[in-house]
C-alpha positions as a Markdown table, in Angstrom:
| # | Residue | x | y | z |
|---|---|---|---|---|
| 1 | Unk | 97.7 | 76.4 | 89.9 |
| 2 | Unk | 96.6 | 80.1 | 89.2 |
| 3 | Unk | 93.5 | 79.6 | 91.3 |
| 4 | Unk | 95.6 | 77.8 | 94.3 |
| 5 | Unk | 97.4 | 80.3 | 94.0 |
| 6 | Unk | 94.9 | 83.3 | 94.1 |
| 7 | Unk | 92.6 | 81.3 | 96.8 |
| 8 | Unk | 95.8 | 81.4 | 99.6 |
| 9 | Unk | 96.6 | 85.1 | 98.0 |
| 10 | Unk | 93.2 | 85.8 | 99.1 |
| 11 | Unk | 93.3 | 84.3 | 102.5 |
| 12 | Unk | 96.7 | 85.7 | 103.2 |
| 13 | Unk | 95.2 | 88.8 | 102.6 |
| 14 | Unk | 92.1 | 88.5 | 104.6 |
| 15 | Unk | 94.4 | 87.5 | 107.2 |
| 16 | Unk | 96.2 | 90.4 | 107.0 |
| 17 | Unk | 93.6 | 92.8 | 107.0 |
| 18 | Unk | 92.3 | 91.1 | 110.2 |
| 19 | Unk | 95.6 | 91.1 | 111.9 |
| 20 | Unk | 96.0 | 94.8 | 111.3 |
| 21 | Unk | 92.5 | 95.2 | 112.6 |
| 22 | Unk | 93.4 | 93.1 | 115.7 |
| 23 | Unk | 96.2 | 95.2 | 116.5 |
| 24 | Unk | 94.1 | 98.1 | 116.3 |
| 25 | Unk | 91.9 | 96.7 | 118.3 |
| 26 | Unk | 94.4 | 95.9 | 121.1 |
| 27 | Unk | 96.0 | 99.5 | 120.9 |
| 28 | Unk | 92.1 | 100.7 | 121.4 |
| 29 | Unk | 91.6 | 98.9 | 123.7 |
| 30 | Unk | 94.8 | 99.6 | 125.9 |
| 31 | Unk | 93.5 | 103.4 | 125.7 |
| 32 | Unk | 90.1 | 103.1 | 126.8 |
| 33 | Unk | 90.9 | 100.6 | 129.7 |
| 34 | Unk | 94.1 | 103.4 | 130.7 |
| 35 | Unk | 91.1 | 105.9 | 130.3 |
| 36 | Unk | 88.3 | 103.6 | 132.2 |
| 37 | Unk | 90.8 | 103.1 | 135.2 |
| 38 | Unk | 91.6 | 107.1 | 134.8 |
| 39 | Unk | 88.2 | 108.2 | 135.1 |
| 40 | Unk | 87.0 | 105.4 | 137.7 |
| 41 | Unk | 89.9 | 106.8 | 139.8 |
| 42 | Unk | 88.9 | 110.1 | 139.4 |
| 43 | Unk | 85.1 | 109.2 | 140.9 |
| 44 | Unk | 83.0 | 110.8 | 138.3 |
| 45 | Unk | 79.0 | 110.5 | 139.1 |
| 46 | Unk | 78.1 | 114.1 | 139.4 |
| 47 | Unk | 77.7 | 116.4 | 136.4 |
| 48 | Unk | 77.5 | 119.7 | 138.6 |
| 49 | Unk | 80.3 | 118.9 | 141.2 |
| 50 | Unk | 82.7 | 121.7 | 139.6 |
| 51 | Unk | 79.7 | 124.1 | 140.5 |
| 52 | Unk | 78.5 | 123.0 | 143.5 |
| 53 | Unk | 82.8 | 122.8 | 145.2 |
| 54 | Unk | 83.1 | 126.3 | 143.8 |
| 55 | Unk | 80.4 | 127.6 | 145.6 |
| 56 | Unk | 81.3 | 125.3 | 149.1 |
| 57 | Unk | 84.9 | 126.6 | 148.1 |
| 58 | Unk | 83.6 | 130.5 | 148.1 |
| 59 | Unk | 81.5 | 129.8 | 151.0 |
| 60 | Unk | 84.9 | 128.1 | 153.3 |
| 61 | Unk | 87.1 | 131.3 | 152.2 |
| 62 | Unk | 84.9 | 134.1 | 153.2 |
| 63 | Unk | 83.2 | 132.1 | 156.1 |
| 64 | Unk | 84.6 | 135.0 | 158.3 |
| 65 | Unk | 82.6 | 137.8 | 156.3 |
| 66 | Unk | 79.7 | 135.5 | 156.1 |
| 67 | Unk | 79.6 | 135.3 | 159.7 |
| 68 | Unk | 80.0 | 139.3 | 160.1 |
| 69 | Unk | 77.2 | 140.4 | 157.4 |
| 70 | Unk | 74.9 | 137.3 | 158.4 |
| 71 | Unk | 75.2 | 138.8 | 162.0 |
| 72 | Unk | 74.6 | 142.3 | 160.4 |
| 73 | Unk | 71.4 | 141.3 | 158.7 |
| 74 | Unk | 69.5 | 139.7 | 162.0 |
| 75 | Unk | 70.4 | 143.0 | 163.7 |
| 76 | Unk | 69.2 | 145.0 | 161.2 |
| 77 | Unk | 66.1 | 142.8 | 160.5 |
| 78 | Unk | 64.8 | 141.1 | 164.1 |
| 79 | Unk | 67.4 | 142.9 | 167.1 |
| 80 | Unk | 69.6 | 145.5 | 166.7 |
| 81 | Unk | 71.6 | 146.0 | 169.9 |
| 82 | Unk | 73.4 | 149.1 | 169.2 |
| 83 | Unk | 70.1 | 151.0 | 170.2 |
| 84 | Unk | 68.5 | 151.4 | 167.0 |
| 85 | Unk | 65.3 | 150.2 | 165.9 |
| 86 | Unk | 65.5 | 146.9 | 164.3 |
| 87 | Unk | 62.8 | 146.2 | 161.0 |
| 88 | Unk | 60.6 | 143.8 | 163.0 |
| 89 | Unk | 60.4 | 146.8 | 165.8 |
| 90 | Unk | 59.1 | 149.2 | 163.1 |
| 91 | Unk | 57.3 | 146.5 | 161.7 |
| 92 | Unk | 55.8 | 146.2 | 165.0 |
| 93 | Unk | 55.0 | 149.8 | 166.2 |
| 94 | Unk | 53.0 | 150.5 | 162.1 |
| 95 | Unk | 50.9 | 147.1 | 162.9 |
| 96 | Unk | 49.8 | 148.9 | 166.6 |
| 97 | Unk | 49.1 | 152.5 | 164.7 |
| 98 | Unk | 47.5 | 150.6 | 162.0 |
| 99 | Unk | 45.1 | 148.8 | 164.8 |
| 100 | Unk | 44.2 | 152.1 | 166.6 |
| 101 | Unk | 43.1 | 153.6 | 163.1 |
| 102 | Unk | 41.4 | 150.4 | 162.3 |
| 103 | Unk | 38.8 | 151.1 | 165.2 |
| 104 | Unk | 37.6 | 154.5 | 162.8 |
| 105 | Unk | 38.0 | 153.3 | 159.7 |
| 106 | Unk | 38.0 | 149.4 | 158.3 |
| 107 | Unk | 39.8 | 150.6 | 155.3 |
| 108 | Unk | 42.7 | 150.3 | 156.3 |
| 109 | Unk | 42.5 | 146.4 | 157.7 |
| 110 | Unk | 43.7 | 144.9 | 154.4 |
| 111 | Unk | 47.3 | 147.4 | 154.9 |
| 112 | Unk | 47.1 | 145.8 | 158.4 |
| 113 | Unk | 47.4 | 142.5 | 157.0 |
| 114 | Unk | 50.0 | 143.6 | 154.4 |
| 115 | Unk | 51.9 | 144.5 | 157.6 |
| 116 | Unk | 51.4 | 141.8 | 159.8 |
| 117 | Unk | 52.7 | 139.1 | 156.4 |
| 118 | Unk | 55.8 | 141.3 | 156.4 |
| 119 | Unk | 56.3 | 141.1 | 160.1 |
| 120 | Unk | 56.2 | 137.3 | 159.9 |
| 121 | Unk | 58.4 | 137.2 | 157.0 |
| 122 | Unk | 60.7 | 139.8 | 158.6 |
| 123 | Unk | 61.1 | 137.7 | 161.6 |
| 124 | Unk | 61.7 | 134.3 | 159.8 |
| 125 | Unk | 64.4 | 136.3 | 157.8 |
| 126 | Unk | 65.6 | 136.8 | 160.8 |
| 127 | Unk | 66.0 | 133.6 | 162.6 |
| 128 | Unk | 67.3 | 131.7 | 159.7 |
| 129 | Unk | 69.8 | 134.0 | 159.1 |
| 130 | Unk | 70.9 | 134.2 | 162.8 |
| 131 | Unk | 70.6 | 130.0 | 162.1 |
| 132 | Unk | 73.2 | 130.1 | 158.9 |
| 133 | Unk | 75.4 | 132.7 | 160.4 |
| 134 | Unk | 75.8 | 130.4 | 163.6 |
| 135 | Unk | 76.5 | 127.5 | 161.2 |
| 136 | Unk | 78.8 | 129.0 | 159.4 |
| 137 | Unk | 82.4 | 127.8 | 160.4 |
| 138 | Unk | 86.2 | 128.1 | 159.0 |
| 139 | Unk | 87.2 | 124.2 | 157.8 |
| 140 | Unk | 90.8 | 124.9 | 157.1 |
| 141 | Unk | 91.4 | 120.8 | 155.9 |
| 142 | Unk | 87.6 | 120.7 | 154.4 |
| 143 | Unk | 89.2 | 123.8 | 152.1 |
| 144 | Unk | 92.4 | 122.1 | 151.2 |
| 145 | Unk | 90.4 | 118.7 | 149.8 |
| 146 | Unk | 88.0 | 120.9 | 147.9 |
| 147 | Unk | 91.2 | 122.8 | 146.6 |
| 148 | Unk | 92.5 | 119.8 | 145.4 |
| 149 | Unk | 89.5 | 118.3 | 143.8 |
| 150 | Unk | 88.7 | 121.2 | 142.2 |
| 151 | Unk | 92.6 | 120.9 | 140.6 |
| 152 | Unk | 91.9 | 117.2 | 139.7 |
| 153 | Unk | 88.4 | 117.6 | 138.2 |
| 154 | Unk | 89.6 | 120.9 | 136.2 |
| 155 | Unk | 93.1 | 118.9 | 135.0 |
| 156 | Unk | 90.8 | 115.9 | 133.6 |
| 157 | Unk | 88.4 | 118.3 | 131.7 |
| 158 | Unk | 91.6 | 120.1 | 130.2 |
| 159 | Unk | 92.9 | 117.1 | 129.2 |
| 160 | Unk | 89.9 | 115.5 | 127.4 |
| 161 | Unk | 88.7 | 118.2 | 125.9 |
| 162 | Unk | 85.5 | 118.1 | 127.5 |
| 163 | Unk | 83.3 | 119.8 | 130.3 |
| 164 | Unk | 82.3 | 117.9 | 133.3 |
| 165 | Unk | 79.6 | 116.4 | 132.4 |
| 166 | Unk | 80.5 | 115.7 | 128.3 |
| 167 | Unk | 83.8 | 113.7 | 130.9 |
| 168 | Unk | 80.7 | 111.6 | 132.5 |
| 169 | Unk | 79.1 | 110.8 | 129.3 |
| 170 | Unk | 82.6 | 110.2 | 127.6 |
| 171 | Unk | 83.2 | 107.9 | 130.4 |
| 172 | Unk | 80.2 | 105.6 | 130.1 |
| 173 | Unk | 80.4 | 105.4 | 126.6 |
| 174 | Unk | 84.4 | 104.0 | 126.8 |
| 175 | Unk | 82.5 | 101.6 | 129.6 |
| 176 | Unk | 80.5 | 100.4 | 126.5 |
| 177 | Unk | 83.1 | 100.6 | 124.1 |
| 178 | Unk | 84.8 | 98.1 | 126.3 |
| 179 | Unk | 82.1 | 95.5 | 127.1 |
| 180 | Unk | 82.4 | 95.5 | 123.1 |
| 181 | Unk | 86.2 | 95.0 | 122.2 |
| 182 | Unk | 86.2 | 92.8 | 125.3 |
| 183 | Unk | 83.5 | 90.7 | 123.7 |
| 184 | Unk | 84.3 | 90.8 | 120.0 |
| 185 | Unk | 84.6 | 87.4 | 118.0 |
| 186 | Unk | 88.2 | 86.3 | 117.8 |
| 187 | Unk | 87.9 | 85.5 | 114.2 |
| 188 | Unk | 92.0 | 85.6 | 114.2 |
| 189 | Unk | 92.4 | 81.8 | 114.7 |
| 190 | Unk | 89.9 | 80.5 | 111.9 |
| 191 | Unk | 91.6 | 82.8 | 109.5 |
| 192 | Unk | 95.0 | 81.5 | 110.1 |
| 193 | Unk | 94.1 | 78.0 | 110.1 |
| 194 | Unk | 91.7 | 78.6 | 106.7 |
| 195 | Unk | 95.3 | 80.4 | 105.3 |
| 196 | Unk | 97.5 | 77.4 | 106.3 |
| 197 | Unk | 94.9 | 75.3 | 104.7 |
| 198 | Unk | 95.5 | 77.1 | 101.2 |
| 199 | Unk | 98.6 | 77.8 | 101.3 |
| 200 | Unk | 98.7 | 74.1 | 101.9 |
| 201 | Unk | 96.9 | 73.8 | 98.9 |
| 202 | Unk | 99.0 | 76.3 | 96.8 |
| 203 | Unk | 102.3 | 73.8 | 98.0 |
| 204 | Unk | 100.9 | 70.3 | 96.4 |
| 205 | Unk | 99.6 | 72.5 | 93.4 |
| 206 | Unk | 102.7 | 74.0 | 93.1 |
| 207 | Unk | 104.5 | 70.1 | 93.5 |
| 208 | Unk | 102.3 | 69.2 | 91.1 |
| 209 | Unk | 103.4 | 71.4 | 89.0 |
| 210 | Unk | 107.1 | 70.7 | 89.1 |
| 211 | Unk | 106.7 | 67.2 | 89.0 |
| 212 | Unk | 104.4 | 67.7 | 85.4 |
| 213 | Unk | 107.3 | 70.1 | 84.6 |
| 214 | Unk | 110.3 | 68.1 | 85.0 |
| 215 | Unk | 108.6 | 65.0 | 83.4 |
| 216 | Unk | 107.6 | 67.7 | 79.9 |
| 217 | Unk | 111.3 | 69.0 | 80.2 |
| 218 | Unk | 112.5 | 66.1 | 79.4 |
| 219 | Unk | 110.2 | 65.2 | 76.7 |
| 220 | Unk | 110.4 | 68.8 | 75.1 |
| 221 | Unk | 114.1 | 68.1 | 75.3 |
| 222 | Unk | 114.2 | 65.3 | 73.5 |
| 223 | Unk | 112.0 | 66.8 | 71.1 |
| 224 | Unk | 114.3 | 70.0 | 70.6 |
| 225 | Unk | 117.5 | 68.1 | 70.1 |
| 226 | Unk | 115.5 | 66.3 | 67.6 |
| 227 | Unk | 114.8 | 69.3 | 65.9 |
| 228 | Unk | 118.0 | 70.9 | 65.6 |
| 229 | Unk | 119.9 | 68.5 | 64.5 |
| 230 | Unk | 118.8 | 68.9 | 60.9 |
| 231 | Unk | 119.2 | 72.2 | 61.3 |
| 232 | Unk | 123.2 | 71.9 | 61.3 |
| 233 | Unk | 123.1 | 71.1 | 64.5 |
| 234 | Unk | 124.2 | 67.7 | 65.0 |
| 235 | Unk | 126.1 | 68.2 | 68.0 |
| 236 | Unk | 123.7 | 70.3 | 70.3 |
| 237 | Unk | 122.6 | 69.8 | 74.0 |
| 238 | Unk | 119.9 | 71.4 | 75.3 |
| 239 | Unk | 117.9 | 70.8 | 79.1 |
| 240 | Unk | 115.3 | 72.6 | 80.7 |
| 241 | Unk | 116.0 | 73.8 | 84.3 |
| 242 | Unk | 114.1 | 73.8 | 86.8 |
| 243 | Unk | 115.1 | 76.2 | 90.1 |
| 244 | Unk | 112.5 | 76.6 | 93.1 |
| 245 | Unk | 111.3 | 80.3 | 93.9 |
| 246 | Unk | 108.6 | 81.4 | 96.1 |
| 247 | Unk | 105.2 | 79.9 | 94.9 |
| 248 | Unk | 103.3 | 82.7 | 92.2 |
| 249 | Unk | 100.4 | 82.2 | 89.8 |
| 250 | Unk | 102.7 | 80.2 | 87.1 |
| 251 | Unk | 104.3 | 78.3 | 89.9 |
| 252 | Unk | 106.9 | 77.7 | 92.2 |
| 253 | Unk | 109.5 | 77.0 | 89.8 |
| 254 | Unk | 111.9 | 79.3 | 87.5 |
| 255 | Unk | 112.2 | 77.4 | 84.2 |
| 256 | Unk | 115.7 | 78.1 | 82.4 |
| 257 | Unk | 116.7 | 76.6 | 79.0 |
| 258 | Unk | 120.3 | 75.3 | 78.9 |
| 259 | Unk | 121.9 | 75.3 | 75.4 |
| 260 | Unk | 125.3 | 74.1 | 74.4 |
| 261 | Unk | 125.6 | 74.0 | 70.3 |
| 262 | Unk | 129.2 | 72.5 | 70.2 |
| 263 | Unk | 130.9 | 69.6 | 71.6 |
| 264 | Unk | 133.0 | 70.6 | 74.7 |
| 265 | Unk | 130.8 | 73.6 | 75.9 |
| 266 | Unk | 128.8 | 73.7 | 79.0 |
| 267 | Unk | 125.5 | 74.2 | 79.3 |
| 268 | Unk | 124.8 | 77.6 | 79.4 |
| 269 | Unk | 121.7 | 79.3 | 79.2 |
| 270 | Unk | 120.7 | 80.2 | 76.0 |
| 271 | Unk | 119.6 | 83.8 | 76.4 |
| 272 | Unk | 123.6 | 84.3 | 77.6 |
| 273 | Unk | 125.3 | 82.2 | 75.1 |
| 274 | Unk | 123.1 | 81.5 | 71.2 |
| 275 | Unk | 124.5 | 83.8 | 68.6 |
| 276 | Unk | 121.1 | 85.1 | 66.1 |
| 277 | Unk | 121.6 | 82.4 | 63.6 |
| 278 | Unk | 121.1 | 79.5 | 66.5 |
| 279 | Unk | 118.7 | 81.7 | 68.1 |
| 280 | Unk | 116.9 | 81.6 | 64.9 |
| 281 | Unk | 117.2 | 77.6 | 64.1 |
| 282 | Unk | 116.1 | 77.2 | 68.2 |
| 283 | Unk | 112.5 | 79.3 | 67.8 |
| 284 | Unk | 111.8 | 77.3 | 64.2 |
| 285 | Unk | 112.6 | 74.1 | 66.4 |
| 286 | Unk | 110.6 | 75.1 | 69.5 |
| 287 | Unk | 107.5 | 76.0 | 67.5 |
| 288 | Unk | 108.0 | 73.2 | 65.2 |
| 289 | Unk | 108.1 | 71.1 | 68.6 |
| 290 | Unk | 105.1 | 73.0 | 69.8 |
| 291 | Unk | 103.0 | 72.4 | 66.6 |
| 292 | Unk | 103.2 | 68.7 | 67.1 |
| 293 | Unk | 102.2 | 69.0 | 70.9 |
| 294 | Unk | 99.0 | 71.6 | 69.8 |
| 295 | Unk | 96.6 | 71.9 | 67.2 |
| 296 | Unk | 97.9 | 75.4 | 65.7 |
| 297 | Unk | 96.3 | 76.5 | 62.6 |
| 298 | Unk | 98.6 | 79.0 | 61.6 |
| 299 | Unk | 102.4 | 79.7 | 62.6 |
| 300 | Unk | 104.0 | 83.2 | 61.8 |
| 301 | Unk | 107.7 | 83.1 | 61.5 |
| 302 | Unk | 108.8 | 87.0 | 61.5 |
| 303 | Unk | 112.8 | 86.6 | 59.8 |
| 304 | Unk | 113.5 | 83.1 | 61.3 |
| 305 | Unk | 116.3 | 82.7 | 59.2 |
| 306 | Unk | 118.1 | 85.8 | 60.3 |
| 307 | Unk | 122.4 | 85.3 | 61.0 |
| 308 | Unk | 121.7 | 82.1 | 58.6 |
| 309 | Unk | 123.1 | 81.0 | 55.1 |
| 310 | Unk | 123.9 | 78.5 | 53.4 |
| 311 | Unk | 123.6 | 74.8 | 54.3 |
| 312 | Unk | 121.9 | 76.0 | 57.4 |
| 313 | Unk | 119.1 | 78.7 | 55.7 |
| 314 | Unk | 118.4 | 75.4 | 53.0 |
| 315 | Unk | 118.0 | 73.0 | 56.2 |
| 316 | Unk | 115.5 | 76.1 | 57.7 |
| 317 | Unk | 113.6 | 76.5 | 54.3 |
| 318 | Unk | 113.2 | 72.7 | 54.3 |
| 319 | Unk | 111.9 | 72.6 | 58.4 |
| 320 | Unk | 109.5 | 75.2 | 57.3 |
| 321 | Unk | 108.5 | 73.1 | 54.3 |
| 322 | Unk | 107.3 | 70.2 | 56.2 |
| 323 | Unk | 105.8 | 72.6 | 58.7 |
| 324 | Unk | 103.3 | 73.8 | 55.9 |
| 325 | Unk | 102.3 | 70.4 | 54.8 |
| 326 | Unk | 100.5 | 69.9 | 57.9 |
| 327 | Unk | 99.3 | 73.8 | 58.8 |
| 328 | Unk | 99.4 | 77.0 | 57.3 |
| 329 | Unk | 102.6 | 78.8 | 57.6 |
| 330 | Unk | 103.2 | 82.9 | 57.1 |
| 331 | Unk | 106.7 | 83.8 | 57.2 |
| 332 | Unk | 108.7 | 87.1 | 56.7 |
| 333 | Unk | 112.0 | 86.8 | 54.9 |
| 334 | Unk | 114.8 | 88.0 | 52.9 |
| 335 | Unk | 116.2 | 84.2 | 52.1 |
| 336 | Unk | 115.9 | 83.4 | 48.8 |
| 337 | Unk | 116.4 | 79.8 | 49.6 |
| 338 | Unk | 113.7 | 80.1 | 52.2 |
| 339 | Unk | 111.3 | 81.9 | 50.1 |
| 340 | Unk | 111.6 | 79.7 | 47.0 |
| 341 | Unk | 110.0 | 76.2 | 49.0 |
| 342 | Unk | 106.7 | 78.7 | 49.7 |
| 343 | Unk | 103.7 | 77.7 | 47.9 |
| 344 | Unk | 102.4 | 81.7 | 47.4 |
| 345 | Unk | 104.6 | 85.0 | 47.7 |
| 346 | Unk | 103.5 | 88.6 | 48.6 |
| 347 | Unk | 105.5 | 91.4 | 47.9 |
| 348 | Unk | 105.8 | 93.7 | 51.3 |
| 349 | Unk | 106.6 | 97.3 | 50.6 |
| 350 | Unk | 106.2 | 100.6 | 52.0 |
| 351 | Unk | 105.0 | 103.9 | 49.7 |
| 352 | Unk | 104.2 | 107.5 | 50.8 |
| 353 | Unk | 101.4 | 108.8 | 49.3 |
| 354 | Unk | 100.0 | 112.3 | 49.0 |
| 355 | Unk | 97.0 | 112.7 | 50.9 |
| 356 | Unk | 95.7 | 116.2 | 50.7 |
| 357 | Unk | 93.0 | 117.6 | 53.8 |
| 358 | Unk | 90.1 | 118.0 | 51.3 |
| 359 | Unk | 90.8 | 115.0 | 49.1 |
| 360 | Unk | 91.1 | 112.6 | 52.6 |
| 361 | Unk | 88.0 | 113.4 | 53.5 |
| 362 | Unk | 86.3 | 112.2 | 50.2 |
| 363 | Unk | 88.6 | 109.2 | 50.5 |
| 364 | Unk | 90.6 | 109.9 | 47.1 |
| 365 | Unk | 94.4 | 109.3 | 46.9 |
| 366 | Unk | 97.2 | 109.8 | 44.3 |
| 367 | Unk | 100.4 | 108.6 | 44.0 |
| 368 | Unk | 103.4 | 111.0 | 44.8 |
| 369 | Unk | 104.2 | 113.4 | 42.1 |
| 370 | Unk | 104.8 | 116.6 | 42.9 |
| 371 | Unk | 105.7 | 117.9 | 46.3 |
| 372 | Unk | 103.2 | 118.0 | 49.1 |
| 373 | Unk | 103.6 | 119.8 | 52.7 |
| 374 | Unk | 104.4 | 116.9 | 55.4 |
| 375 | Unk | 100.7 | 117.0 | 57.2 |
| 376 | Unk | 99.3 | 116.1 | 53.4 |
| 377 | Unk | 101.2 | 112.6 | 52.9 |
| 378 | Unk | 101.4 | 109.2 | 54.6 |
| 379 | Unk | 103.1 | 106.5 | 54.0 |
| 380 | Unk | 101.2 | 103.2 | 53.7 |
| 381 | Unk | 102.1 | 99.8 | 53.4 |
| 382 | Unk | 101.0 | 97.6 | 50.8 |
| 383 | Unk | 101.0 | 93.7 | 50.5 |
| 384 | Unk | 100.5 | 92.6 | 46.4 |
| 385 | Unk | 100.2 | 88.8 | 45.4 |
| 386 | Unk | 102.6 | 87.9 | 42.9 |
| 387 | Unk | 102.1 | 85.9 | 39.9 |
| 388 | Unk | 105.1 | 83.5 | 38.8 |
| 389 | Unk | 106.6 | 85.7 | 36.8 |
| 390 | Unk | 107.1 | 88.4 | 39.7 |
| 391 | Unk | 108.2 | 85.5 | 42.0 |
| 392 | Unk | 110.6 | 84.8 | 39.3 |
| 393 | Unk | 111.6 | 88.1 | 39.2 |
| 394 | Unk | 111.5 | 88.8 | 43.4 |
| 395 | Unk | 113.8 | 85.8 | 44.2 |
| 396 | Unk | 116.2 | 87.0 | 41.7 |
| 397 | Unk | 116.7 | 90.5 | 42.9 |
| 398 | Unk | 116.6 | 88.9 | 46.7 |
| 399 | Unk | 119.6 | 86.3 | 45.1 |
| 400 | Unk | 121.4 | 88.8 | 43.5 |
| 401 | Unk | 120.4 | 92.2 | 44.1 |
| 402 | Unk | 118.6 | 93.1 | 40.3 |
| 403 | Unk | 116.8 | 91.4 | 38.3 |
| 404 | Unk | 119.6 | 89.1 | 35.7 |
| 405 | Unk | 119.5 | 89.9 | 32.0 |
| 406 | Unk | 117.7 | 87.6 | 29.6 |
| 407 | Unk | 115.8 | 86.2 | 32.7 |
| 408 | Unk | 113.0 | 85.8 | 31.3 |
| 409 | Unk | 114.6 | 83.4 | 29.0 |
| 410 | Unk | 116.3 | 81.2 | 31.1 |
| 411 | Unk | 114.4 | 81.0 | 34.4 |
């Protein structure tokens, strides 16, 4: 039963576990795919984009300076037609001096050359500025889509967390993430039908059970009524009930005991209705009951004939008798009746003791004489065997309280 029980325990737990994880899994996977379709929207492929539309964005708003100073620059470095001498003019007349002096002095050929590379590079300047500052044109509609891209792109970075291209690498690795979750091994299904299958189990252990239990109710029963009724209880009824619960390690059922002592009375359960001295005559009849169905060595009755007196306390002492013909019985009590069918007595008694720091340690003790602080005493118990004299002598002061005159000569 306990291990039925602890096998669908166990499966109802890894099914648990893998249901939260499954649910986890779905809520992940709802975000990344809301993310996947967010990003794919968005058309993420190139990490510098941000730059590269700031700078065309730059560019479209000034376009009209651009045009202005581009045309400035070839004027000032290839034709200048407000009179003045353009660079590729000066450039010009120093290469022609330059030439004349060459035909005196060849020195000065290698500053020719100097002059003639700058002229070439002057006048390429030139035209590919004059190029850039006719291509330049005002794109009004190619300003607004940059605008808004730029919005969008700066808007998605915000709310990731991320810079452009930490939002491309985020968005292949949630690609990824999804080709995994998408593909993971739905272990759900085995794990509920291995759960059904123990807890299918757990049922017919726990039937099992019930059906073992209601046939040993009646038998222990049977037994107990037995029992009692030499204990001055002719007239009892007793029955064991048996009420389903939800399955646990001892079961599926909650076992009651139903007691009625006297005729007319209900069955009642006994915790509710025994007084202590049928309390006490129902343990002695339960353990006797028990001690036929087990091999116990040794029963321990702690006051069993507590509440009782009597007819009733000699019916106990005779129960516990026969009880000690067939196994050793210990039993606590202040029943004279009881204690006079035992076979061996022992005296039970507390003492204090003075137990001094130094004399503790060296394991020496003295009886209580004199007066000793509180942390140098104890108080022990001690069990002494008694002879038959001091049995004599302990059933008569448990009879009547001290021990009779002239005992000795008449017990």
């Amino acid at each position: 039963m306990a291990q039925a029980y602890e096998a669908a325990a166990a499966a109802q737990r890894a099914l648990d576990r893998r249901r939260r994880a499954e649910q986890q899994r779905q809520e992940q996977l709802d975000l990344f795919e809301y993310q996947c379709q967010e990003l794919s929207t968005a058309a993420l492929e190139e990490p510098e984009e941000l730059t590269q539309l700031e700078q065309e964005r730059q560019r479209l708003a000034h376009a009209v300076e651009l045009q202005q100073q581009s045309y400035q620059t070839y004027q000032i470095l290839y034709e200048n037609d407000q009179g003045e001498a353009a660079c590729s003019d000066l450039l010009g007349k120093s290469g022609q001096i330059l030439e004349e002096m060459l035909r005196y002095d060849p020195q000065v050929e290698p500053i020719l050359d100097l002059i003639n590379d700058a002229l070439a590079q002057v006048e390429e300047a030139g035209r590919q500025i004059n190029a850039y500052g006719e291509g330049l044109e005002t794109d009004p509609q190619r300003l607004e889509t940059i605008e808004s891209r730029l919005s969008q792109l700066k808007q998605l970075c915000r709310k990731y967390g991320r810079s452009l291209p930490e939002l491309i690498d985020y968005y292949q690795e949630i690609q990824a993430s999804l080709d995994v979750l998408n593909g993971e091994n739905q272990s759900l299904e085995v794990l509920a039908a291995a759960y059904e299958t123990q807890q299918a189990v757990l049922i017919d252990s726990c039937a099992t059970l019930t059906r073992q239990r209601q046939q040993a109710a009646q038998v222990l029963a049977d037994r107990l009524v037995a029992e009692l009724k030499p204990l001055a209880m002719e007239q009892v009824q007793f029955k064991v009930a048996l009420t389903p619960i939800t399955p646990t390690a001892t079961g599926a059922d909650r076992v009651e005991f139903l007691f009625s002592p006297n005729p007319g009375e209900p069955l009642q359960p006994l915790a509710d209705t025994a007084s202590g001295g049928e309390m006490s005559r129902f343990l002695l009849a339960l353990k006797a009951s028990f001690s036929e169905a087990a091999a116990v060595g040794t029963l321990v009755f702690d006051e069993i004939d507590v509440g009782v007196s009597g007819r009733v306390a000699q019916a106990i002492a005779e129960k516990l008798y026969h009880l000690g013909r067939s196994q050793q019985v210990l039993c606590v009590t202040h029943q004279p009746m009881v204690a006079a069918m035992a076979d061996a007595h022992f005296r039970v008694g507390k003492e204090v003791i003075d137990q001094p720091v130094a004399n503790a340690a060296k394991g020496r003790k003295a009886s209580r004489t004199t007066a000793a602080p509180d942390d140098q005493v104890r108080t022990v118990v001690r069990v002494k065997p008694l002879d038959v004299t001091e049995r004599r002598d302990e059933l008569a002061q448990l009879a009547g309280g001290t021990i009779p005159p002239r005992c000795s000569q008449f017990c």
